[in-house]
C-alpha positions as CSV (number, residue, x, y, z in Angstrom):
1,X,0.0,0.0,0.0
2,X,0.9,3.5,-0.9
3,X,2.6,6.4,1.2
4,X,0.3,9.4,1.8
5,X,2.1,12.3,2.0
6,X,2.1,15.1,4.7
7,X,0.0,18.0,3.6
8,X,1.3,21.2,5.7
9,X,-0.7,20.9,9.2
10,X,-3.1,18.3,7.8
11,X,-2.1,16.0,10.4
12,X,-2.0,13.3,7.6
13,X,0.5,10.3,7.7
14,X,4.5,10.9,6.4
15,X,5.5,8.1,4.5
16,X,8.3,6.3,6.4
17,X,11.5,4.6,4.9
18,X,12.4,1.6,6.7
19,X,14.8,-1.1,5.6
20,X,13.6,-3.8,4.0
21,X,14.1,-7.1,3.8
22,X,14.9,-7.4,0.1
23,X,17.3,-5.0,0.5
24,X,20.0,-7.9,1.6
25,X,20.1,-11.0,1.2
26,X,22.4,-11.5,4.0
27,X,19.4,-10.0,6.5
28,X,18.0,-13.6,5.8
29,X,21.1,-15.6,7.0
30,X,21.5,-13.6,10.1
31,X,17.9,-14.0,11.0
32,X,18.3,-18.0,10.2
33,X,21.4,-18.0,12.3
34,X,20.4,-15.5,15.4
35,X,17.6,-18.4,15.5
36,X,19.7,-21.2,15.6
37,X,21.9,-19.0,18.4
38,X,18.8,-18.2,20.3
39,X,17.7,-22.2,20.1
40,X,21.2,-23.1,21.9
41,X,20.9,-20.7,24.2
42,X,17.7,-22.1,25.6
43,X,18.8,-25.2,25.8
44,X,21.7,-24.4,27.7
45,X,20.0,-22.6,30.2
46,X,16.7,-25.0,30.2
47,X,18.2,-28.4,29.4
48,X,14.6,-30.1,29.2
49,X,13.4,-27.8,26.3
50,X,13.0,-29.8,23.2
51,X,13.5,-27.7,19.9
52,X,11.0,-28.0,17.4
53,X,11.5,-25.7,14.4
54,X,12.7,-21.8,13.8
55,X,12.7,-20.2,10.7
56,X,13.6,-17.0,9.9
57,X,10.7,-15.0,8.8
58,X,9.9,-10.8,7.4
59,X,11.5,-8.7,10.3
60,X,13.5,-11.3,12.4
61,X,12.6,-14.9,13.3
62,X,11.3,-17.8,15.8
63,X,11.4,-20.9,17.2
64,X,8.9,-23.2,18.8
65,X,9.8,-25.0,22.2
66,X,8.3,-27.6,24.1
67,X,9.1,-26.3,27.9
68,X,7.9,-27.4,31.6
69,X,7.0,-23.8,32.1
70,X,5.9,-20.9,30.0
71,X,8.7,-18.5,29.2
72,X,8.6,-15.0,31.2
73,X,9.9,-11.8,30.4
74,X,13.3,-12.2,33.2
75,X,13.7,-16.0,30.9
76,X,13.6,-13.6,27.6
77,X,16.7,-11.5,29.1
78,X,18.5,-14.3,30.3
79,X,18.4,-15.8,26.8
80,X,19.3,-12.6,25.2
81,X,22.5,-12.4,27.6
82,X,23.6,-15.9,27.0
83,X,22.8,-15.6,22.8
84,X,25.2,-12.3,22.7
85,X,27.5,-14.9,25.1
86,X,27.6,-17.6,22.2
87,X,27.9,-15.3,19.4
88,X,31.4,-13.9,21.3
89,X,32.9,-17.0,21.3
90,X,33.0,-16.8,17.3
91,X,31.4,-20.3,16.8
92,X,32.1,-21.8,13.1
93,X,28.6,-22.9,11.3
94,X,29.0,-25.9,9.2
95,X,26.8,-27.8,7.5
96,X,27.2,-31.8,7.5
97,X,25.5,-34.0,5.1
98,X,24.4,-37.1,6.7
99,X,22.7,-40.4,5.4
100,X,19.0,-40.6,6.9
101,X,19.3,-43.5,9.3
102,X,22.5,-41.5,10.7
103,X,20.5,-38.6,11.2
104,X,17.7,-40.8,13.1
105,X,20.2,-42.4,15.4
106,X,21.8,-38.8,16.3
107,X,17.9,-37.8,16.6
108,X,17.3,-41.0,19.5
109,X,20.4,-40.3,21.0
110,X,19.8,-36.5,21.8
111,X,16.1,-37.8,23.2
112,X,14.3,-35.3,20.7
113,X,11.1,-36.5,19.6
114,X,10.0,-33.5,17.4
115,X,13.2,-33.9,15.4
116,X,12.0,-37.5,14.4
117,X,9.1,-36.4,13.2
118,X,10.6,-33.2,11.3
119,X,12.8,-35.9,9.7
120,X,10.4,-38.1,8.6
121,X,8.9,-34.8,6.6
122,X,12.6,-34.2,5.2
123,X,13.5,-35.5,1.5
124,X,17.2,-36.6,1.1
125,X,20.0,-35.6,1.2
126,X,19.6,-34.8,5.4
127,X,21.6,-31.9,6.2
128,X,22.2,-30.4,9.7
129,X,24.3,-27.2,10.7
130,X,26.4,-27.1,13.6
131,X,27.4,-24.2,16.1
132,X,30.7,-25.0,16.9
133,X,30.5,-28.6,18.4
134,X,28.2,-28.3,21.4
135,X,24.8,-27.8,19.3
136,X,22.8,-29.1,16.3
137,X,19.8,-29.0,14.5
138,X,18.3,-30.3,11.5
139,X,18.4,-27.3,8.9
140,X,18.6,-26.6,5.2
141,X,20.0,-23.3,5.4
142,X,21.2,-20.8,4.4
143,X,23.2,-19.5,7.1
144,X,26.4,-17.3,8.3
145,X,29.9,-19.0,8.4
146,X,30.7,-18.0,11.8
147,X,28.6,-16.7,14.6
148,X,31.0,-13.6,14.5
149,X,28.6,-11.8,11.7
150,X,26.4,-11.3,14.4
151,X,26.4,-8.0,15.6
152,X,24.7,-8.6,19.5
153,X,23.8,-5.2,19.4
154,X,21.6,-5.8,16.5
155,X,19.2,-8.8,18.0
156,X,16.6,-8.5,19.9
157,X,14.0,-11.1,21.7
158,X,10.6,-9.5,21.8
159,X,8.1,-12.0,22.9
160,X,6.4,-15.0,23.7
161,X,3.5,-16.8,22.3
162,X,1.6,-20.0,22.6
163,X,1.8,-22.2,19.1
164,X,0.5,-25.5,18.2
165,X,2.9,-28.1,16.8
166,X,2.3,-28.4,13.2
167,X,-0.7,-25.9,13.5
168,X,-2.6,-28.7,14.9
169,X,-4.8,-27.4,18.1
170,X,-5.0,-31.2,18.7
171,X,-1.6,-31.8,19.5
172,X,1.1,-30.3,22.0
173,X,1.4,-26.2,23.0
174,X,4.3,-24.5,22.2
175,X,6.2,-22.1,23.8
176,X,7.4,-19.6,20.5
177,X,9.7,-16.8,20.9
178,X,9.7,-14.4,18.6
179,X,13.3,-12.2,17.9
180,X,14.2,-9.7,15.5
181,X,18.0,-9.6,13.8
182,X,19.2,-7.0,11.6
183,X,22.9,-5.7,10.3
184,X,23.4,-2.7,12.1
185,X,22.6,-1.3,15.1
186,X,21.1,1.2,13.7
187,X,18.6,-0.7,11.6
188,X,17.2,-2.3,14.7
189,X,16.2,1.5,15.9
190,X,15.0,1.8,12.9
191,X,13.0,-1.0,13.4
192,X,11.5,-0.4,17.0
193,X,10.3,3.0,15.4
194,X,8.1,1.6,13.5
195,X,6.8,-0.8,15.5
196,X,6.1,2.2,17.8
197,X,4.5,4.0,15.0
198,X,2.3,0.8,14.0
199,X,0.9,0.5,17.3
200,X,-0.2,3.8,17.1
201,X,-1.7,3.0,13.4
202,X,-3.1,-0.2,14.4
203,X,-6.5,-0.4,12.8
204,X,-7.9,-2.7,15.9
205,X,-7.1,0.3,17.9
206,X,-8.0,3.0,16.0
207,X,-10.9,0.9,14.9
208,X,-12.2,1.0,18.4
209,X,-11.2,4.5,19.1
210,X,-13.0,5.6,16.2
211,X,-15.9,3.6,16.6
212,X,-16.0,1.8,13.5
213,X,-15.9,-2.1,14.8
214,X,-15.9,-4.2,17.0
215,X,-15.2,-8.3,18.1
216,X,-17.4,-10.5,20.8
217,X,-16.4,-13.6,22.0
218,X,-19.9,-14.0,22.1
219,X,-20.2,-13.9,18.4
220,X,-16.7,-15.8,17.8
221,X,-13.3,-14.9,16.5
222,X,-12.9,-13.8,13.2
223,X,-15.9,-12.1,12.6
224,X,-16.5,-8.6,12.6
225,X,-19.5,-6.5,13.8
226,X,-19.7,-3.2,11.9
227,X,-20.9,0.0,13.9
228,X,-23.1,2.6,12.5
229,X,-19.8,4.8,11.8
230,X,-18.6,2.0,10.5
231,X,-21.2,1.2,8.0
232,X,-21.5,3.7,6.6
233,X,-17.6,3.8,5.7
234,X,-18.1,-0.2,4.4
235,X,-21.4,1.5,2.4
236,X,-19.5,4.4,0.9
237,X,-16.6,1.9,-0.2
238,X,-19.2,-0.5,-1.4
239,X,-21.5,2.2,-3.1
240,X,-18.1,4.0,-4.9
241,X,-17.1,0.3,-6.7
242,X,-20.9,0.0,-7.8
243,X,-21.4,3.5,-9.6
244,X,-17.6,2.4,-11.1
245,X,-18.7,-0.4,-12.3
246,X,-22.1,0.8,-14.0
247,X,-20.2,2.7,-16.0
248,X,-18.5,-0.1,-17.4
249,X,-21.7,-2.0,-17.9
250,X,-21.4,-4.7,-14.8
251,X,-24.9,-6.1,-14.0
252,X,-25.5,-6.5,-9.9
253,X,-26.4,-10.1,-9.2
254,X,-27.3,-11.6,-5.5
255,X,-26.3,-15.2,-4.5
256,X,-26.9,-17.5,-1.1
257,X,-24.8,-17.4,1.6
258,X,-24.6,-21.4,1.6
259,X,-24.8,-24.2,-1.5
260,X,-24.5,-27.9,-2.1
261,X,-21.3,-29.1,-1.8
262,X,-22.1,-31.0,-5.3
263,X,-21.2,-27.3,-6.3
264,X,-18.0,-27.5,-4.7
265,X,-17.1,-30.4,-6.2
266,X,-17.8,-29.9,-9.8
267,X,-15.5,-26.2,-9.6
268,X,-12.2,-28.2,-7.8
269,X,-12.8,-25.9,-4.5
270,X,-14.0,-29.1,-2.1
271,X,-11.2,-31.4,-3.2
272,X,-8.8,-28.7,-3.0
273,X,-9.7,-26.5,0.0
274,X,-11.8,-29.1,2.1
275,X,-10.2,-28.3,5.7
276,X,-10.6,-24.4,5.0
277,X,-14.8,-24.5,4.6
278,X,-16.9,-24.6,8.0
279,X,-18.3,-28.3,8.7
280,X,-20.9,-29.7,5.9
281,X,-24.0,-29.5,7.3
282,X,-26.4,-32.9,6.0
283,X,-26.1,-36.8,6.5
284,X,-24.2,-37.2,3.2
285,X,-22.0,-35.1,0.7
286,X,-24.4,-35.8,-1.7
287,X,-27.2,-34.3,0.0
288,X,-25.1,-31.6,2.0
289,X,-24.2,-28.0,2.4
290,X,-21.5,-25.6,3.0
291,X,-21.3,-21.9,3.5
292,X,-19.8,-20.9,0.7
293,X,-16.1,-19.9,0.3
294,X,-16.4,-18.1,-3.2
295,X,-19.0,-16.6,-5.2
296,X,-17.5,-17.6,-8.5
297,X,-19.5,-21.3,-8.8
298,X,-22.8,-19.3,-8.3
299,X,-22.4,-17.0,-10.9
300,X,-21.2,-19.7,-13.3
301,X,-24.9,-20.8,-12.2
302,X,-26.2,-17.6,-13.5
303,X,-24.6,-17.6,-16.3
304,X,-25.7,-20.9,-17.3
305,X,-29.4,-21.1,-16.7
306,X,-29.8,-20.2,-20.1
307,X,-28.0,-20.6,-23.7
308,X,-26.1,-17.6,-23.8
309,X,-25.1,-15.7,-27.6
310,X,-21.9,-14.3,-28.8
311,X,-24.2,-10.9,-28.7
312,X,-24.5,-11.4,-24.9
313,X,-20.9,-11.1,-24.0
314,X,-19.3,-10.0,-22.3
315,X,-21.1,-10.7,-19.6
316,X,-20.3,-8.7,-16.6
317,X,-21.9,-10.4,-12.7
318,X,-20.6,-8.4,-10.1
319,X,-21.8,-9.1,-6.6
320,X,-20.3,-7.7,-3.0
321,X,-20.9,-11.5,-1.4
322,X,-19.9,-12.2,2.0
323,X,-18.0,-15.7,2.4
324,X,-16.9,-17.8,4.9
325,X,-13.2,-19.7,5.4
326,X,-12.2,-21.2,8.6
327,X,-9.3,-19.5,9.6
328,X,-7.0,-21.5,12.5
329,X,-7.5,-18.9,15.5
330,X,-3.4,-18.6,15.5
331,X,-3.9,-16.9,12.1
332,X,-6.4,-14.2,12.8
333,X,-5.8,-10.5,12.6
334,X,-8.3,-7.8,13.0
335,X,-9.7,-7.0,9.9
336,X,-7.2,-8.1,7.9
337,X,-7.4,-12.4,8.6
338,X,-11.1,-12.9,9.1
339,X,-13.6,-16.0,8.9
340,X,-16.1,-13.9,7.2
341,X,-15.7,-11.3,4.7
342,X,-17.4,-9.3,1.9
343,X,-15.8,-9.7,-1.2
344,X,-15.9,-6.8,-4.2
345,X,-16.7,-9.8,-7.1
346,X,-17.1,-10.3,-10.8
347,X,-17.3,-12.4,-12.9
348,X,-16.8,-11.9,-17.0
349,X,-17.6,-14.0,-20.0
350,X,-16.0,-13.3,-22.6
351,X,-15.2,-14.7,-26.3
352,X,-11.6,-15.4,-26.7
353,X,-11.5,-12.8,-28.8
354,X,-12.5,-10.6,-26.2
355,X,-10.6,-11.5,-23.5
356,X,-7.3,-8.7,-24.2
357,X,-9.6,-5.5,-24.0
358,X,-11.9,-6.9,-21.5
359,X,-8.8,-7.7,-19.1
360,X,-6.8,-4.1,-19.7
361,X,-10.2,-2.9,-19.2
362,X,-10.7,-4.4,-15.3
363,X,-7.3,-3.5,-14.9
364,X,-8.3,0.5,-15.7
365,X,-10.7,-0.1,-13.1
366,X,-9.1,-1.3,-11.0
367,X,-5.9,0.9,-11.1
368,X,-9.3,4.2,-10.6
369,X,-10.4,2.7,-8.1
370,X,-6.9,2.4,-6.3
371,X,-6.1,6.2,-7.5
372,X,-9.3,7.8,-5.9
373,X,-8.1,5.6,-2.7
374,X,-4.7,7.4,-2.7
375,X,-3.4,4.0,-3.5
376,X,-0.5,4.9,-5.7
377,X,2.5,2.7,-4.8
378,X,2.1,-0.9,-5.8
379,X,3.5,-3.3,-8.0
380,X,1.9,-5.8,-10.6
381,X,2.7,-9.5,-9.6
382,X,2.0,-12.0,-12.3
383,X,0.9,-15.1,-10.1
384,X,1.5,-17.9,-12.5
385,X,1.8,-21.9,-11.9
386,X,5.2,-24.2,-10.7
387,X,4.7,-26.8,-13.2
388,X,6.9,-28.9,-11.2
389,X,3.5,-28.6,-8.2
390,X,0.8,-30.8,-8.8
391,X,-1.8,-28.8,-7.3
392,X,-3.0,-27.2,-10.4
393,X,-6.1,-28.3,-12.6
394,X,-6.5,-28.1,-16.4
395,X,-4.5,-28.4,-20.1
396,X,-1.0,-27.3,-20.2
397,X,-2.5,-25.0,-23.4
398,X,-5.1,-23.5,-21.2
399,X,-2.4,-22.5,-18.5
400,X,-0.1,-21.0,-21.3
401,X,-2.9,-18.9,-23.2
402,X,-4.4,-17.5,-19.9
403,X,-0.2,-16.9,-18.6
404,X,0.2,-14.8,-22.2
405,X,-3.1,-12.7,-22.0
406,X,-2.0,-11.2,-18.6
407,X,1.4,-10.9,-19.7
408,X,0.2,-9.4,-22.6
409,X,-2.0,-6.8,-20.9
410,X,0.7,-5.6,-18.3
411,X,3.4,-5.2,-21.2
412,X,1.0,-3.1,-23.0
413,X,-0.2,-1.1,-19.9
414,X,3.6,-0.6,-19.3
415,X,3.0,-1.4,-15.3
416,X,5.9,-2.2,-13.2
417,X,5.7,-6.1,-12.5
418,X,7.4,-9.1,-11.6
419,X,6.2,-12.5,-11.7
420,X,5.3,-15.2,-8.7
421,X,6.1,-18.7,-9.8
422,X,3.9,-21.0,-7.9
423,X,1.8,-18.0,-6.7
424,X,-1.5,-18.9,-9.0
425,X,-4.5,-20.1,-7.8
426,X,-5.4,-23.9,-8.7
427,X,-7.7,-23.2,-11.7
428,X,-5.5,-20.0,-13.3
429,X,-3.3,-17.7,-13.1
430,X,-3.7,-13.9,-11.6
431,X,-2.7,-10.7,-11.8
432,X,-2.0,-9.3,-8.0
433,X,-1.9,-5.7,-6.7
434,X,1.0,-5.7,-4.3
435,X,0.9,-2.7,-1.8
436,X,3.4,-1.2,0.4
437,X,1.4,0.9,3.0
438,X,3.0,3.7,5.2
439,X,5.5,1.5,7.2
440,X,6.2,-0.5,4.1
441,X,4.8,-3.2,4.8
442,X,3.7,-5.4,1.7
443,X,-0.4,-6.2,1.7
444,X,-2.3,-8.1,-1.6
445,X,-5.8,-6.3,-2.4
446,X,-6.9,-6.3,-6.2
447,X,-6.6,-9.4,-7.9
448,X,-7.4,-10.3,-11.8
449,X,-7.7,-13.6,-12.6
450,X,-7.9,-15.3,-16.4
451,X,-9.6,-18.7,-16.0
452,X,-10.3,-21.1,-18.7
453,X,-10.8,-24.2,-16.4
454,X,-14.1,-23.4,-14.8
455,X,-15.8,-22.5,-18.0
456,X,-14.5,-26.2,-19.1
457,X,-15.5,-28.3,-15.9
458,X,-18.8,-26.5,-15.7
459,X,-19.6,-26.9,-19.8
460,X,-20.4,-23.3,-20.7
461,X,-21.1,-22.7,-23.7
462,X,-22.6,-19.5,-25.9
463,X,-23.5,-20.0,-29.8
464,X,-21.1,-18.1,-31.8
465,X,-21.7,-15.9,-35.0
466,X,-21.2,-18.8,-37.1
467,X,-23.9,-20.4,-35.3
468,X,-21.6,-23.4,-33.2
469,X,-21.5,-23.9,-29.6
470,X,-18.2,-22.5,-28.3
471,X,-16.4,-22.3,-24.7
472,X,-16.3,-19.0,-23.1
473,X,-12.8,-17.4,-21.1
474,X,-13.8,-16.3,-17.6
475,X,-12.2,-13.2,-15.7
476,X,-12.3,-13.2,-11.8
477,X,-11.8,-9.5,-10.7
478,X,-12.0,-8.1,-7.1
479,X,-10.3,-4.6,-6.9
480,X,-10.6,-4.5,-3.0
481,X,-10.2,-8.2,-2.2
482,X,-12.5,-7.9,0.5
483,X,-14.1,-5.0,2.6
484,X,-12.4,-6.2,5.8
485,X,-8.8,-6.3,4.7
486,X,-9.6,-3.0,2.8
487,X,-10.5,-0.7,5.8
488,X,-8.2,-2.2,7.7
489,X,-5.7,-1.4,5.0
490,X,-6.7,2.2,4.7
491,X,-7.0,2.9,8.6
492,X,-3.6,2.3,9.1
493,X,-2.7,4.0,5.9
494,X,-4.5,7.0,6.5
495,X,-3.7,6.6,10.5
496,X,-7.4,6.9,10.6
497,X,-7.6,10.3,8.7
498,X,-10.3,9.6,6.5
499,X,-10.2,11.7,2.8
500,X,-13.4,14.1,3.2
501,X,-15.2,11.8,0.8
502,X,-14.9,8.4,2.9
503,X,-15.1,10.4,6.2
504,X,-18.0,8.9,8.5
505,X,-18.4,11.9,9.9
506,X,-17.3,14.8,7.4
507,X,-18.4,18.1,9.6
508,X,-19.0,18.8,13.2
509,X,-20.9,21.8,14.0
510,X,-19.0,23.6,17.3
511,X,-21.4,26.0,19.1
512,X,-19.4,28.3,21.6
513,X,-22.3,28.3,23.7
514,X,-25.8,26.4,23.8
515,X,-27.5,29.7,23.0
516,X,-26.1,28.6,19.0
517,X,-26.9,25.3,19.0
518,X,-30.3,26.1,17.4
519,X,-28.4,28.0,14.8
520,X,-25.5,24.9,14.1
521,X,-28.7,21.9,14.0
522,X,-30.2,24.6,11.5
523,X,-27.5,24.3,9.4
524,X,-26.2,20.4,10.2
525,X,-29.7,19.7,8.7
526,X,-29.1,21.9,5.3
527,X,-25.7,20.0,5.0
528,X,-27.5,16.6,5.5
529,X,-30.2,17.5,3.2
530,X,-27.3,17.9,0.8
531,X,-25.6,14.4,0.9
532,X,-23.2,16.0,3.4
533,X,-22.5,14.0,6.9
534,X,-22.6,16.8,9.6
535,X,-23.4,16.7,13.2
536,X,-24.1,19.5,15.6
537,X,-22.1,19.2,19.1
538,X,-24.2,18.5,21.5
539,X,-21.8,17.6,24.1
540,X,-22.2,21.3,26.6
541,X,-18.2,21.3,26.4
542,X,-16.1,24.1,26.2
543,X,-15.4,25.0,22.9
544,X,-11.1,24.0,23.5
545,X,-12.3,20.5,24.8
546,X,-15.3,20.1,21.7
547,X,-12.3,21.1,19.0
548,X,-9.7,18.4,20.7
549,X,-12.4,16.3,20.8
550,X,-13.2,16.5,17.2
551,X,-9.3,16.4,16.4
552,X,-9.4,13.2,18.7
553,X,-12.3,11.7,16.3
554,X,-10.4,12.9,13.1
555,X,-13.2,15.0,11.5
556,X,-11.9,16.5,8.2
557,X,-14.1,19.9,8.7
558,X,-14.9,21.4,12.2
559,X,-17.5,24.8,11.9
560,X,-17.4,27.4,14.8
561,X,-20.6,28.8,15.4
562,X,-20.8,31.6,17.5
563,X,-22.5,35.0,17.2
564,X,-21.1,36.4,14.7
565,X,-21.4,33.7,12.6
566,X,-25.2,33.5,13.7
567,X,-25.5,37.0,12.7
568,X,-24.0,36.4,9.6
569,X,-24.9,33.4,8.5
570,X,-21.8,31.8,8.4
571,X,-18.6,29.6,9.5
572,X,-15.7,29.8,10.9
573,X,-13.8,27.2,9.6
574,X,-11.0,24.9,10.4
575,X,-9.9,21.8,8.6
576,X,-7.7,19.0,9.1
577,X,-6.2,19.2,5.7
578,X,-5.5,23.0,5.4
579,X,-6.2,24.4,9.3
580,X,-7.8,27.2,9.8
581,X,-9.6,28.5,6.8
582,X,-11.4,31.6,8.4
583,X,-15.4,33.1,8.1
584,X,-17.4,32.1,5.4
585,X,-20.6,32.2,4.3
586,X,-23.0,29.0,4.6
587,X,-23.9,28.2,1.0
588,X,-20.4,29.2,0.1
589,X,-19.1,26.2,2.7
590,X,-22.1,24.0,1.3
591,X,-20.7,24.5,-2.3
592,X,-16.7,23.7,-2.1
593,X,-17.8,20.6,0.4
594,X,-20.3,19.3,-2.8
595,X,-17.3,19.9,-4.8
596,X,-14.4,18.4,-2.9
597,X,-16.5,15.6,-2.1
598,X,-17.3,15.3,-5.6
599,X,-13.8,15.4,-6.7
600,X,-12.4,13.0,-4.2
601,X,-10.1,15.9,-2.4
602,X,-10.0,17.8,0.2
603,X,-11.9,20.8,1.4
């Protein structure tokens, strides 16, 4: 996702330039190895832990631990003091190369059961790295040469969290500690800025703050419940994509929330994606029902209730359907991991013929859509197949013709792009909108998808100008992704600083006593008769405490109303894009708030 630049006093997000992981390839063997270190180090100080597995991952690493007792926060610095202890003592890492039934005896020897069962998961050859010669652990790499390239001031441990083993919350808890490992000193600072400037950007807690969501246990994990403020921001998202795609000639179709898992079946999705859809409900699979993971199967429905012409197409479904996927309670986030979510989605049919100017045509959409967000820094990943991964379903010609038409299309919109072997879905390949947001953190929304399996496994068919039966191309197209991930996105983006357009609350009315608030719920009421989202203060504060409070809430325009401005018939007022603006007259304000809203910009 995209930077959004400071405007003067606008109290808008600064973009933030943080090192990335990309930038060296050497972050990733310092990370592997601090891991390994940090692994040792444990198991020097608690000799019963048994070491499951710790890769390095975005930002630092971890490593799972099966322990007597939970790690606490005095266990985390005596780790730390004993890692920075190892890496002193300029420990060689070597990697050995061992036959399998060597590896297993090392395993039984050493009394560590989870490293039989890692090994039983490991194709040949076996490899394991050493630290010196007092440690081991079953690794492919890649790692440092010598513990020396280390810097200790350049780690950190951060915390401690509970993990399944294998993800399975049927088996044994884990004790994970999470660390962070980085070149410099410096970049480690670095780091912890942002951290500190993501928790302050954290869409959970400026979701609450704002009033906007919320999560009950009650209701379960995973699933959001929107609050008035903050349906109306999922409405005005929703609403925005619909008058987009209107223009363009989309038709609005409405689908169940639940469907046979016969369904399923015939589109790939239940053989594929089984564990990932809530429980069948029914006595048999014949007979039974899902809530449904995608809408794509029922609009293929749609399309083929009846024998479509070449003078239909393309056809253009678009629907915002809410589905369900049972996200492992490990792997929620806020708004950004749910189990249900509202997807932005379309379906085309389309002739081959048409399929190049329909697809550069979803991707003008989509790339409007993104600019009118303030969406601007992205990359285009072509997410084709690993034909060396079995997972995939179709004709090698079907894979290469859909792979060329989204080549094609981003070669001929000249978009910067790089392409994700193994990153497609199962029935085709896509084209993915990669964001970096404010703290440069990489987040998938749009998605284009060019799919000539479905159309084949479900039979369509349209009668072509020649009068034969002929398959239709499909496109899948969500330029959100879902609503969920989106806000979440764009709170933390914006650090809650809605545009004036997609502000909730757009004006606040602030009498300076209650003898004007007559005068400010006069004029809230013309604004809101205008399409325009204003509120008079009612709140009896001071007018200091009613302006930080409206600060506090991140209204884009706050109106002082006091008498002068009753006498006049105007507003003094101050923004949060521009400040203060000064006195002006009512249906002058009225006018430039129609107009920026209009425009997408600022008052």
């Amino acid at each position: 996702m995209p930077n959004q630049e400071s405007n003067g006093s606008s109290g808008q997000p600064e973009k933030i330039h943080l090192p990335r992981t990309s930038e060296s390839e050497n972050l990733k063997k310092i990370r592997h190895t601090t891991s390994h270190v940090m692994a040792m180090a444990v198991q020097k100080l608690f000799p019963k832990a048994q070491v499951t597995i710790g890769p390095w991952i975005e930002n630092g690493f971890y490593y799972d631990f099966d322990t007597e007792e939970p790690f606490t926060e005095q266990d985390l610095k005596a780790i730390k003091k004993e890692m920075v202890k190892i890496i002193k003592q300029n420990l060689p890492v070597t990697r050995e190369e061992i036959p399998r039934e060597e590896a297993k005896r090392r395993i039984e020897e050493i009394q560590e059961p989870y490293k039989l069962e890692i090994l039983e998961g490991l194709e040949d050859p076996i490899t394991i790295y050493h630290l010196g010669d007092a440690w081991w652990d079953l690794c492919a790499g890649p790692h440092l040469e010598t513990t020396k390239d280390i810097h200790p001031k350049a780690i950190a441990l951060e915390s401690v969290a509970g993990a399944y083993w294998r993800g399975d919350e049927t088996k044994a808890q884990l004790q994970r500690i999470y660390g962070t490992a980085w070149e410099t000193p410096e970049q480690l600072v670095e780091y912890k800025r942002r951290k500190e400037e993501a928790l302050k950007r954290d869409h959970r807690k400026l979701g609450k703050e704002l009033g906007l969501f919320i999560f009950s246990d009650i209701v379960g994990p995973g699933l959001p419940l929107w609050t008035p403020k903050g349906t109306i921001l999922r409405n005005l998202l929703e609403d925005f994509l619909k008058q987009e795609q209107i223009k363009r000639g989309y038709q609005q179709v409405v689908t169940p929330h639940i469907g046979r898992v016969d369904l399923f079946k015939t589109s790939g999705h239940w053989q594929k994606y089984k564990e990932d859809l809530f429980p069948m409900m029914g006595e048999s699979e014949d007979e039974g029902f899902v809530l449904k993971a995608m809408n794509c199967p029922f609009h293929i429905q749609i399309y083929k209730n009846e024998l479509r012409s070449y003078r239909e197409l393309p056809m253009r479904l678009a629907e915002f359907g809410t589905v369900y996927r049972y996200e492992k309670s490990g792997e929620l986030g806020g708004l950004t991991r749910v189990r249900g979510f509202t997807q932005d989605d379309s379906h085309l049919f389309v002739t081959p013929e048409q399929l190049d100017e329909e697809f550069l045509s979803v991707v003008d959409l989509t790339l409007s859509v993104f600019e009118k967000l303030q969406l601007k820094n992205f990359r285009a990943r072509l997410s084709f197949r690993d034909p060396s991964l079995d997972k995939y379903i179709g004709s090698d010609e079907a894979w290469d013709k859909a792979e060329n038409a989204i080549r094609r299309a981003v070669e001929t919109m000249g978009m910067n792009h790089f392409e994700g072997i193994g990153e497609a879905a199962f029935y085709g390949p896509k084209l993915d909108f990669i964001f970096n947001d404010a703290l440069e953190r990489e987040w998938q929304l749009g998605t284009v998808q060019v799919d000539y399996i479905l159309p084949e496994r479900f039979d369509l068919e349209y009668v072509a100008e020649d009068g034969t039966r002929k398959r239709p191309v499909m496109i899948h197209r969500a330029p959100f992704g879902s609503i969920e991930r989106l806000v979440g996105i764009l709170i933390e983006e914006y650090a809650g600083d809605f545009p004036l357009w997609l502000a909730p609350e757009q004006v606040r009315l602030l009498p300076v006593s209650n003898d004007f608030l007559p005068f400010a719920k006069e004029v809230a009421a013309k604004m809101q008769k205008e399409g325009i989202r204003a509120m008079a203060d009612t709140s009896k504060e001071r007018l200091g405490k009613s302006i930080r409070n409206g600060e506090k809430a991140k209204i884009p325009v706050m109106a002082v109303v006091g008498a002068k401005e009753m006498e006049s018939n105007s507003l003094s007022i101050r923004t949060r894009a521009s400040g203060e603006l000064g006195t002006m007259a009512v249906a002058e304000v009225l006018d430039r708030l129609k107009e920026a809203i209009a425009n997408y910009s600022n008052f």
